[in-house]
GUROKOL-564420 format. One record per atom (N, C-alpha, C): x, y, z. Coordinates in steps of 0.05 Angstrom, whole numbers, plus 5000, padded with zeros to 4 digits. Atoms other than C-alpha are relative to their C-alpha. Layout:
XYZ ...
REM end
This chain:
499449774983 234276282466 497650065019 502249994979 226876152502 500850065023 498650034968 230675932562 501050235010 498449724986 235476532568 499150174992 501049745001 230677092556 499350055033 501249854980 229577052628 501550115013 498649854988 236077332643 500550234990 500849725019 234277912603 500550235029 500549834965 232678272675 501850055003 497450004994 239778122693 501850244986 498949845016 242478502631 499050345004 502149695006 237479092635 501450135038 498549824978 240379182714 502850114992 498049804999 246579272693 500350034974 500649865024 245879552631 501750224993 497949855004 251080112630 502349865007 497250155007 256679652651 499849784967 500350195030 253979162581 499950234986 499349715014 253679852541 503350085006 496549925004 261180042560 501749835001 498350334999 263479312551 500050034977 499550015026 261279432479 500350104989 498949695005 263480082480 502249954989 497650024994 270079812498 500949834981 498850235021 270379252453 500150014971 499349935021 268979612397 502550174993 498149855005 274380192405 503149775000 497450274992 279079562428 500249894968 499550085029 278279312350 500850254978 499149705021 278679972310 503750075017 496950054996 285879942344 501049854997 498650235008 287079342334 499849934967 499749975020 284879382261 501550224987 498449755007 289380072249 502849795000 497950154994 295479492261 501149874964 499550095023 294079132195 500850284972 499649785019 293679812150 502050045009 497149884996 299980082181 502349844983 498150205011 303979462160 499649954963 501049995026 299779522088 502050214988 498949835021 303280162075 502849975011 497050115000 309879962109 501149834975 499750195021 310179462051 499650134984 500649755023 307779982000 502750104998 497249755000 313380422026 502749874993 497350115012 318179902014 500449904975 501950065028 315379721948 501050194973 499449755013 315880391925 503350185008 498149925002 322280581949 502349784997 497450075005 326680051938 501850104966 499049895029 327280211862 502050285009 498449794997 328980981885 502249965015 497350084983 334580711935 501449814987 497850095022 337580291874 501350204985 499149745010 337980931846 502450205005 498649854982 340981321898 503849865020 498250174987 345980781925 502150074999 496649905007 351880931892 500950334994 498749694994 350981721912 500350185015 499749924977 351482221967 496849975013 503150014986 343682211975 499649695014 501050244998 344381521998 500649995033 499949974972 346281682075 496750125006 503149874999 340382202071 497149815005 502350155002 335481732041 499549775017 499950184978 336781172092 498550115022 500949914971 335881602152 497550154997 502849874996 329781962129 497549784997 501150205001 326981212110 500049835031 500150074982 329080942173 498950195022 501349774987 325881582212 496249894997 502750064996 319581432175 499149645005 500850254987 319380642188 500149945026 500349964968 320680822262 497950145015 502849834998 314681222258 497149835001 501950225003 310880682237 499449895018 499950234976 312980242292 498550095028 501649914971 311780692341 497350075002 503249955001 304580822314 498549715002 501250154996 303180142312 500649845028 500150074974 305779982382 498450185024 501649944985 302080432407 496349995001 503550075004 295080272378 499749835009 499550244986 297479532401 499050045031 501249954973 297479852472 498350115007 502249855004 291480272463 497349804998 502150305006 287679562440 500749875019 499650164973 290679222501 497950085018 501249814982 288079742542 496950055008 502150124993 281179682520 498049845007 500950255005 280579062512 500949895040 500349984973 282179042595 497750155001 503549915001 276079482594 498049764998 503450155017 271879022553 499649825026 499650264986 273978462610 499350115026 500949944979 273478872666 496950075007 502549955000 266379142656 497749724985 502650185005 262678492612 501249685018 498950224981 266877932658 498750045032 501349954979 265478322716 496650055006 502649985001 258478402705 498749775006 500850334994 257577602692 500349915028 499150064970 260477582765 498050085021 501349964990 255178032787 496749855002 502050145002 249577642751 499949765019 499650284974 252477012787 499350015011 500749874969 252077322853 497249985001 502349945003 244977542834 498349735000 501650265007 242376892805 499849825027 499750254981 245176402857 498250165026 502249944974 241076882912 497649944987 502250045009 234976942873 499149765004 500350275009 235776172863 499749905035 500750004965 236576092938 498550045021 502749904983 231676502966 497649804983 502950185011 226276142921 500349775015 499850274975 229275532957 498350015013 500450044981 227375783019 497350064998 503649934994 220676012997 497749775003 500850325008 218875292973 498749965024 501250214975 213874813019 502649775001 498050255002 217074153041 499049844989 500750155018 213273783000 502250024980 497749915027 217674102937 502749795014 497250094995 224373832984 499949665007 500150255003 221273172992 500449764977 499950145029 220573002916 502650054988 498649995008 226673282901 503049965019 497150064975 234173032923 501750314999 497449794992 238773522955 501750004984 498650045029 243773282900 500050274985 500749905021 239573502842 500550315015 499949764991 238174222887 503750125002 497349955001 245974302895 500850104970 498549995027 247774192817 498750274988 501349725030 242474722794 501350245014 499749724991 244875272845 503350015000 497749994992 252375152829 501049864979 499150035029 254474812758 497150114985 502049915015 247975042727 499650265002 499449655003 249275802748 503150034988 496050005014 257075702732 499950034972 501250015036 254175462654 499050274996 501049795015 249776062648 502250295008 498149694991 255076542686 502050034960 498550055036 259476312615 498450144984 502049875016 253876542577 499050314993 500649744994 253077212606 502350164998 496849834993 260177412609 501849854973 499450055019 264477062560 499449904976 501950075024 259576782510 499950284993 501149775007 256577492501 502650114992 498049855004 263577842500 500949964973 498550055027 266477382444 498250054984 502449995022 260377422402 499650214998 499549685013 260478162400 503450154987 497749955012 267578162386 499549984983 500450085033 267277702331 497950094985 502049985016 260477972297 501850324998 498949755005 264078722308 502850014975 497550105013 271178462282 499049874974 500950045020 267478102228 499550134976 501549795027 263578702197 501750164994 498349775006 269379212201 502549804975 497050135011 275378712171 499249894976 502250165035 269478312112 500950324986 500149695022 268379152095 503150044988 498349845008 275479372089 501949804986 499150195019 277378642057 499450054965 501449935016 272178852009 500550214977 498949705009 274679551991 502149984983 497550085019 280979181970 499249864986 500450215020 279278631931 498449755007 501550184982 273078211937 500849714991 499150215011 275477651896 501649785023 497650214978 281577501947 498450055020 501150044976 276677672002 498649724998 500550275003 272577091977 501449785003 498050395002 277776521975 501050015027 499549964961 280376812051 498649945014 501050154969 274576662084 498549784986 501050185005 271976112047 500949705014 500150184990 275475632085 499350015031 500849874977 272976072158 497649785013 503450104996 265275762157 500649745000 499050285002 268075012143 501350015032 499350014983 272375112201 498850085028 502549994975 267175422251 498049775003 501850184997 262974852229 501849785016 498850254987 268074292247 500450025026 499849994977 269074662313 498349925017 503550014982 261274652332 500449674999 499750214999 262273992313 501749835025 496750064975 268773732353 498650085024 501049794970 265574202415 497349815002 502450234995 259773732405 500649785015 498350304989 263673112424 501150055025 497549814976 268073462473 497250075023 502049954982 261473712506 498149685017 501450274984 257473002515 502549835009 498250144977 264272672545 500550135021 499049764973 265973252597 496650005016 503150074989 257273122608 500549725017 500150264982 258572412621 502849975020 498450004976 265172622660 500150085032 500949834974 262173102702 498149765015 502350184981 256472542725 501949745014 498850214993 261372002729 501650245035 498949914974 265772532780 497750035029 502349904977 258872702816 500149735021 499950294993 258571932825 501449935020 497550014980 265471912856 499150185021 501049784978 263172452896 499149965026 502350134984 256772122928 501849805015 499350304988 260971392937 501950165032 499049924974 266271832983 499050155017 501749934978 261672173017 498249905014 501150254989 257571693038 501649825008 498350264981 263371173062 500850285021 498449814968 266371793108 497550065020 502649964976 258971953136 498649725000 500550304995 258271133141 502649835010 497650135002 264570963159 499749835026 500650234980 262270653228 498249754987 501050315016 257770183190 501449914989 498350215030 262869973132 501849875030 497850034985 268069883194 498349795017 502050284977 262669443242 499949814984 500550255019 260669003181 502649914985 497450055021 267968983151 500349974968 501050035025 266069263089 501350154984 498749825014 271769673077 501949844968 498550125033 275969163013 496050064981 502049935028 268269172982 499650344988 499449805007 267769872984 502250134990 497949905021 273870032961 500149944974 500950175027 272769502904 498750194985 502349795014 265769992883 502150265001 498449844992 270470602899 502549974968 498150045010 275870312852 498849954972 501850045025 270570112795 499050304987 500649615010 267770892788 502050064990 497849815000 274271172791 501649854978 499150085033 276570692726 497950064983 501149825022 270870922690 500150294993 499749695001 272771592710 502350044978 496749995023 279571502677 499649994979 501350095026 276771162620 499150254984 501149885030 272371702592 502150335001 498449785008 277672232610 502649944986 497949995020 283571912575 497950074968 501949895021 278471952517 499350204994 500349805002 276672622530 502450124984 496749945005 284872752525 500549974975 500150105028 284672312466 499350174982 501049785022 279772802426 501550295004 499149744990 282073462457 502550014989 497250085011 289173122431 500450214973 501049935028 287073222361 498950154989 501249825014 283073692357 501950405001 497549725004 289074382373 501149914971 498449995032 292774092315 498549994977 502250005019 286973962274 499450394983 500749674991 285474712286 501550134984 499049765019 291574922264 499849964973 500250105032 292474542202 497750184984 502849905012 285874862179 500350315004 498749685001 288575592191 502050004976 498349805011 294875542163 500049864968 500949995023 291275252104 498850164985 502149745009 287075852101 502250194993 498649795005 293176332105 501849874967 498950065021 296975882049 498550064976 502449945032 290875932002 500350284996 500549754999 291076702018 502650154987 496449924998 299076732009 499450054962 499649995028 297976421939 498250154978 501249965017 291476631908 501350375002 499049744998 294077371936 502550064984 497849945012 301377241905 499150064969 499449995029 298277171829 497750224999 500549745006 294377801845 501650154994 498449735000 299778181857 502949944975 499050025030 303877861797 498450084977 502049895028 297878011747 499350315012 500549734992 298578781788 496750075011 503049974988 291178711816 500050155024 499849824965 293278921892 503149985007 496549974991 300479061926 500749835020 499050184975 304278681970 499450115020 500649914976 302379122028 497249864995 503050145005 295478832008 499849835012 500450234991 296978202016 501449905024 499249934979 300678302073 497350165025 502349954993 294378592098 498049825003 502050175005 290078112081 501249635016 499250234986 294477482114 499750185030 500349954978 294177892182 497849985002 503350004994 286177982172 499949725003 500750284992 286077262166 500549895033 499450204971 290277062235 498550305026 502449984983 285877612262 497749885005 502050165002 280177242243 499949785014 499550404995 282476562270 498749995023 501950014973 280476682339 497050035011 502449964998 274376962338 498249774977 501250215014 272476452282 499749745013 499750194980 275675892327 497750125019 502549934973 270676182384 497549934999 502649945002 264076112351 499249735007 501050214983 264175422358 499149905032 499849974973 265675452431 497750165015 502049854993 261676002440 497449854997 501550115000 255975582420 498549765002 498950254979 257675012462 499550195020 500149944969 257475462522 497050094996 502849964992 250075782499 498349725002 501250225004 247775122484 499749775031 499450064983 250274862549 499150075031 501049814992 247475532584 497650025002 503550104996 240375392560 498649805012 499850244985 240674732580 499050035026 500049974973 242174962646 498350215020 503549864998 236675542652 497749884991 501350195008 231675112627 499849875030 499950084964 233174702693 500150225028 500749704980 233375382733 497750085003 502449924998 227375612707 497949775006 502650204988 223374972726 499450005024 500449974977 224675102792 499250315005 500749674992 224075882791 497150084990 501950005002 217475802763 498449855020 501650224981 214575292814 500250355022 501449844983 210275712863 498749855025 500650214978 209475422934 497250035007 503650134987 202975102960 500150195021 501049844978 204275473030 501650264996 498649795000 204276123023 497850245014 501649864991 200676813057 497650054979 503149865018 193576943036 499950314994 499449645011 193477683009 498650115030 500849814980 188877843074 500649925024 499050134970 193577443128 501850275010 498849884985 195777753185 501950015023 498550114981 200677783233 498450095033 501650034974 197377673308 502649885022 498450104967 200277483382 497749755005 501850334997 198076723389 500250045044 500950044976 195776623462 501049695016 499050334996 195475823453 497649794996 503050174999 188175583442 500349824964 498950155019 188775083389 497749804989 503250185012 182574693346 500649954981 499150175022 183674203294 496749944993 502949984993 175574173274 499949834963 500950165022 173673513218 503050034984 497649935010 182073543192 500049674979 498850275014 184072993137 501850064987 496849865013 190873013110 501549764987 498550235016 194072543057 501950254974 497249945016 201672603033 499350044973 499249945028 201672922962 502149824983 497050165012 208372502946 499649765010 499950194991 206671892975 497049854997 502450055001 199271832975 499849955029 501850084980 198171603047 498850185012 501849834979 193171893091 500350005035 499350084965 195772053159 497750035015 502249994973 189372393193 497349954977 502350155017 182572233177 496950155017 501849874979 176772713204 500550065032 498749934967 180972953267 498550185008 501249864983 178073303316 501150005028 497850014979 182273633371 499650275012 500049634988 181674243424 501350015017 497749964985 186874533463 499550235008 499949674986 186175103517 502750195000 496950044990 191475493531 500850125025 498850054981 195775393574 500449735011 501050395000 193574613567 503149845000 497850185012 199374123566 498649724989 501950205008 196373563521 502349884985 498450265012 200172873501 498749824979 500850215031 199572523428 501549795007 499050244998 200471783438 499349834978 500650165018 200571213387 502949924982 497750235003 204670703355 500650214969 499449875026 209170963284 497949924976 502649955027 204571163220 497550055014 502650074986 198971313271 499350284982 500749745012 199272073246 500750215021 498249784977 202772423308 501950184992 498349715006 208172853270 497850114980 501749945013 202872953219 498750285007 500649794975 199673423280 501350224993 498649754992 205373803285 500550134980 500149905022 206173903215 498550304987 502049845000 200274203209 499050175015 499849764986 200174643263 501950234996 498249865011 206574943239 498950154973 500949905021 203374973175 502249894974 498350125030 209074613131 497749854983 501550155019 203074283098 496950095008 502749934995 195074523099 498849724992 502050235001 189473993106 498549934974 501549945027 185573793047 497649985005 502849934989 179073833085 500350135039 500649944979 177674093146 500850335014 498449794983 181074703192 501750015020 497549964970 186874853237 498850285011 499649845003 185475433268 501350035038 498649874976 189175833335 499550195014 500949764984 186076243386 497650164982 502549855020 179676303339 500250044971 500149855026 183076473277 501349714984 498650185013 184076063217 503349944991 497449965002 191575843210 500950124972 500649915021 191276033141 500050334995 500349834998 189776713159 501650205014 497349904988 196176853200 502049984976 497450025013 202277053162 501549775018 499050174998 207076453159 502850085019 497349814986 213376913195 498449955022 502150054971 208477093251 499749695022 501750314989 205576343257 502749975018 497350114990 213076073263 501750045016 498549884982 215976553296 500249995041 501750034964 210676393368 499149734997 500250204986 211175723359 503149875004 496950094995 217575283382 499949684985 500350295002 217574633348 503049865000 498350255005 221974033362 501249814982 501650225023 222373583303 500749705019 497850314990 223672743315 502350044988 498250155006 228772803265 502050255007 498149814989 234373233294 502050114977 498349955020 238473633242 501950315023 498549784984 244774103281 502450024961 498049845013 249274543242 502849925000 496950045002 256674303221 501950395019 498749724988 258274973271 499349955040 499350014973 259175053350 497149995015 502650124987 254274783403 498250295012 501349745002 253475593420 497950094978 501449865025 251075723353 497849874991 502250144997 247475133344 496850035023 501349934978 243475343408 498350364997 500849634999 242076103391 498949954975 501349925025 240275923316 496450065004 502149884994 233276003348 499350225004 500549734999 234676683372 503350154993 497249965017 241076943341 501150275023 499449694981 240877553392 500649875032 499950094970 240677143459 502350005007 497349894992 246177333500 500849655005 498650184998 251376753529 498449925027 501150154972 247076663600 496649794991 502250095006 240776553565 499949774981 499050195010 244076013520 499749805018 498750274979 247475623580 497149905017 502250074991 239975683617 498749834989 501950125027 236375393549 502149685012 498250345008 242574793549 498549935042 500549974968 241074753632 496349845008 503250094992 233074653627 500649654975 499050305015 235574063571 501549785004 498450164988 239573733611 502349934986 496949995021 245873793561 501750235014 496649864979 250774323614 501949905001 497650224986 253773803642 501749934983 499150165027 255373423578 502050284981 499249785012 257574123545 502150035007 497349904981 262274333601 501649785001 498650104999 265673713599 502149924980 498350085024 268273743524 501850245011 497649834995 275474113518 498650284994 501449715013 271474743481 498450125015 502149864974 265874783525 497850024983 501349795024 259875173480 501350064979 498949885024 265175353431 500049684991 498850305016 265974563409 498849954977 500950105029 265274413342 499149764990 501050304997 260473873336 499749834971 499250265016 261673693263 497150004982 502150045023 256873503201 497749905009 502750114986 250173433231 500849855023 500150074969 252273353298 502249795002 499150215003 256672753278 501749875021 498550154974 261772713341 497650015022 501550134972 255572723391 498749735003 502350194984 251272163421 497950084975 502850005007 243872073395 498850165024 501649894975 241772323464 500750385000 498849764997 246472963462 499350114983 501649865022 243673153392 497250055004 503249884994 236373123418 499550105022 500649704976 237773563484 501150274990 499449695006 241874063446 496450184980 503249885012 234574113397 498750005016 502149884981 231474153453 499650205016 498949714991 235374713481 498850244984 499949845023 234975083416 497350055010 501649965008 228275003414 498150145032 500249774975 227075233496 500350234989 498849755008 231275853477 498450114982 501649875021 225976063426 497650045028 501549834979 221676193489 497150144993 502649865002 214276263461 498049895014 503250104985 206776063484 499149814994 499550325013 207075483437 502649845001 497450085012 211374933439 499249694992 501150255006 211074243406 502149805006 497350225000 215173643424 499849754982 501250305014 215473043369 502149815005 498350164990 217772573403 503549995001 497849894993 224372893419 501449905025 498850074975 226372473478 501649704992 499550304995 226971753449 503349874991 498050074998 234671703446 501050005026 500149884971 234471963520 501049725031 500150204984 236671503570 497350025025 502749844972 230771463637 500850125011 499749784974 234871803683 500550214985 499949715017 235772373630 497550075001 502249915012 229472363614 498250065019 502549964976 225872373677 500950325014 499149704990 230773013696 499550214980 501249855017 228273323632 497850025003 501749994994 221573243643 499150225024 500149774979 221973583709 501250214994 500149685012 224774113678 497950194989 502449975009 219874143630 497350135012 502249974981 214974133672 499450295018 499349774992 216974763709 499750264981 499849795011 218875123653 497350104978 504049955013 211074993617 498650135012 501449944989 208275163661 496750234996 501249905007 204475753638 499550044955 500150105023 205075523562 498049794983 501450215014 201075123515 502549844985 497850255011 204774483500 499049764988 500750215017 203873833454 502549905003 497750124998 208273343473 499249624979 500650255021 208872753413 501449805016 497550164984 211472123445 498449664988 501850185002 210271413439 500849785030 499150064973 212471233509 497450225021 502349904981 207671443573 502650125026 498249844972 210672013615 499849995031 501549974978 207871903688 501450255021 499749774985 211772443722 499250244987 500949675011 208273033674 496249885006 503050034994 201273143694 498450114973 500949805027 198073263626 496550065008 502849964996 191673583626 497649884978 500550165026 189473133563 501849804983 499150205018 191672573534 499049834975 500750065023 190172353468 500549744982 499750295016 190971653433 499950004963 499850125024 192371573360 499649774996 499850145020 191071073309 499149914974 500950085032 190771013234 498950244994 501049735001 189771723241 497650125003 502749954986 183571793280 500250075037 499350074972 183271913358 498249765005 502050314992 181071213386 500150025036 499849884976 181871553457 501050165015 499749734995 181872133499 499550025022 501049924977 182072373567 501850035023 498150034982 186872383630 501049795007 498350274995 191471863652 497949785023 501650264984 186271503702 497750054990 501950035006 181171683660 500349714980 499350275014 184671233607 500749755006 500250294986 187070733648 497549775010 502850074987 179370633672 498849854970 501350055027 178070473597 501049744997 498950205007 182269893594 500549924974 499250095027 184269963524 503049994986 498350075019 189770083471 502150185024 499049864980 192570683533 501749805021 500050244987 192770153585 500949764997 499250195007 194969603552 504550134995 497349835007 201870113527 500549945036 498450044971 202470273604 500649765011 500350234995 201369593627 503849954994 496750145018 208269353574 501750195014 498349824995 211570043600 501249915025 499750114969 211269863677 501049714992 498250284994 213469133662 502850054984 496350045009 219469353620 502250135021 497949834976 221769823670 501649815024 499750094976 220869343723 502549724998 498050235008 224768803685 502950114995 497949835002 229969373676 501449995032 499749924984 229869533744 500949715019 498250224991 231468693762 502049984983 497050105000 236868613714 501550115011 497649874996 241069193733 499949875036 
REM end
């Protein structure tokens, strides 16, 4: 119960709905136990009066005695139909307040569990698959919701129903109470048991379905590859192989689950037979009355359920811990980037100093930068060049702050980055990424998730300086078009001008570009640029690229490689160098030019 003491919290908020759940569930049994006594002395009463109505039979008292017997066995009925509906009644209580409660913990958990998500570095989302993050915030809250809500419910039933029905078994005759529930504990055991089995096949069913899961989701978001390579009979083949092991361990599941209802009963109405008989040669050797034992066979098929349950019940905590246990591994992890107790939030300007920086991947080991050293005015437009792995998103990384250096300093307009709240930082800078991720929702929304408030002109302006209007206005929707699971019906080019829109429309004094152009055709790109160019103007900008812009006039240019600068300076200063700069332009101008003879 380590694991689930940490939903203790949960219970203690709502704490008067769990108090009148077991309010409810107790009054719900003391009515439902008033059912068996009624029918105890119904059987008494007939017990004891049949003799006097052999008596009476053959005299005028025998109309009398009928109707004042049938008066009081209608009395009966109606007292025990109505404690029946009295125990219904609470017992909707018990469900409405500790069911609904579990609904609320859900709710609760899966945010809690969520927001920690978002608190996380990306380091944490690198080591771990999206998958795994899915299963814990959605069958691993589902398991412990069981736990909180119908685990707890039945297990206060049954321990309540237990102690009242053992006592007043007791009162009568402990003897026949003994042999009644002696076959109870055997049969809770075989359940835990059985529920054992039943639990590791529905384990390996659930992974096998996950399986199926992945294979069709992956051929529908691959389906242009399987369809180019003609790889749709193999995939179906893999497709068709899962999906018979799937079968496989659920006819099996079927198989046990078969066996085990009738099992079940057998083993009850062995318990009530044992109860029938050792109770009949009580009440032949006059020990207890037939209302007794009439009493005492209802306590039993009261019992059955809540006895049947405990197994179950302890299959779902067991299942529940399990699955907190994997909750709390993540709800304990505490992110690397987070505010220093004396960070503050500030208005960034744009001055920008990277001063002795070295930075190697935690999850990977490599070392992208290596004693960097970097200054940026602002208002500067300054270009990162260099071939892939040089350490150019690395930069931007780290300016953002998704990752701190392990030597050196970032800092921004004087102050260490470190020392800005992380909201603040993010909020005044605009970054680009290379790898483009859009929203399964409309090219509007996709476009404003930068500023969620920006009206409809200041949108179409953002798509306008990106050179994506045109392209926009020509789908049937317009801005409203629904572009689909990560962008999936656009282009490569149309996905990295709408992020480039987005990321215009955020409109601060920083902005970073990582290499956000290279799906771009030239004549796009050269009319983006001049956009660009306009709209920087009074901005501090970092443009990542590994291509040479010549229509942006940068006021610094920068050379990567192996995560060091190996050169630095303006475009004819670098050219004058004749190195790794120069050599790139050199290839750039002859591809163009070889472009510019074939067409």
């Amino acid at each position: 119960m380590k694991h689930l003491a940490a939903l203790n919290k949960y219970f203690i908020t709502y704490k008067w709905r769990f108090l009148l759940g077991l309010l409810f569930t107790a009054i719900s049994i003391v009515f439902s136990i008033f059912q068996p006594i009624m029918v105890r002395q119904i059987f008494d009463l007939l017990e004891q009066n049949l003799n006097t109505y052999g008596l009476v039979s053959d005299t005028k008292l025998r109309g009398a005695f009928r109707n004042d017997f049938t008066a009081v066995l209608a009395f009966y009925g109606i007292i025990i139909l109505v404690f029946a509906l009295l125990s219904g009644f609470f017992m909707f209580l018990q469900r409405q307040t500790l069911v609904v409660m579990s609904r609320f913990i859900e709710y609760d958990l899966k945010n809690d569990v969520y927001e920690h998500y978002q608190r996380l570095d990306l380091n944490f989302f690198k080591m771990h698959r999206t998958g795994d993050l899915m299963s814990r915030i959605t069958e691993d809250v589902s398991r412990v919701r069981m736990y909180v809500g119908p685990a707890v419910m039945y297990t206060t039933r049954t321990l309540i129903m237990l102690v009242i029905i053992v006592y007043l078994m007791l009162e009568v005759n402990p003897m026949l109470t003994l042999y009644t529930l002696f076959p109870l504990p055997i049969l809770a055991i075989t359940i835990y048991y059985v529920n054992h089995i039943i639990h590791q096949k529905s384990e390996r069913i659930q992974a096998q379905l996950s399986g199926i899961t992945s294979i069709a989701q992956e051929s529908y978001s691959g389906i242009r590859v399987i369809k180019s390579y003609v790889q749709e009979d193999n995939t179906v083949n893999f497709f068709d192989k899962a999906s018979e092991d799937y079968k496989q361990s659920s006819i099996s599941l079927a198989k046990t689950d078969a066996m085990y209802q009738p099992a079940m009963a057998l083993m009850i109405g062995l318990s009530v037979i044992l109860t029938i008989f050792t109770g009949g040669l009580q009440v032949m050797n006059g020990t207890i009355t037939v209302g007794n034992l009439a009493e005492f066979v209802i306590y039993v098929n009261m019992l059955t359920f809540p006895i049947f349950s405990i197994g179950w019940v302890a299959s779902m905590v067991q299942r529940a811990a399990a699955s907190q246990q994997r909750l709390n591994e993540f709800l304990q992890i505490r992110p690397d980037i987070k505010d220093s107790p004396d960070a503050q939030a500030v208005i960034i300007k744009g001055g920008i100093r990277l001063e002795n920086v070295s930075f190697t991947y935690p999850h990977t080991g490599i070392t992208a930068l290596k004693h960097f050293n970097l200054s940026i005015q602002p208002g500067q437009k300054v270009a990162v060049i260099g071939r892939t792995g040089a350490g150019k998103s690395t930069l931007a990384q780290l300016l953002i702050r998704m990752y701190d250096p392990q030597e050196g300093r970032v800092e921004i307009d004087g102050l260490d980055i470190r020392g800005i709240k992380l909201e603040s930082l993010r909020e005044q800078i605009s970054y680009v990424p290379q790898d483009v991720f859009l929203f399964s929702d409309s090219i509007t929304n996709n476009i404003r998730f930068a500023r969620p408030d920006a009206d409809m002109e200041t949108v179409k302006r953002a798509a306008r300086q990106a050179s994506i209007e045109k392209d926009i206005t020509q789908f049937r929707e317009g801005f409203d078009t629904m572009i689909g699971e990560r962008g999936v019906t656009l282009s490569g080019g149309q996905k990295q001008r709408i992020s480039i829109a987005r990321g215009l429309l955020k409109d601060p004094n920083v902005m970073v570009f990582d290499d956000c152009l290279s799906a771009v055709d030239a004549k796009t790109e050269k009319e983006i640029i001049s956009n660009l160019y306009d709209y920087l103007q009074h901005k501090t900008a970092i443009i990542i690229t590994h291509r040479i812009f010549t229509l942006f006039e940068f006021d610094k240019i920068v050379v990567l490689d192996e995560g060091a600068i190996v050169e630095e300076g303006t475009h004819e200063e670098l050219l004058s160098l004749n190195g790794y700069y120069a050599n790139l332009y050199a290839r750039q101008q002859s591809g163009e030019e070889d472009i510019v003879m074939a067409s």
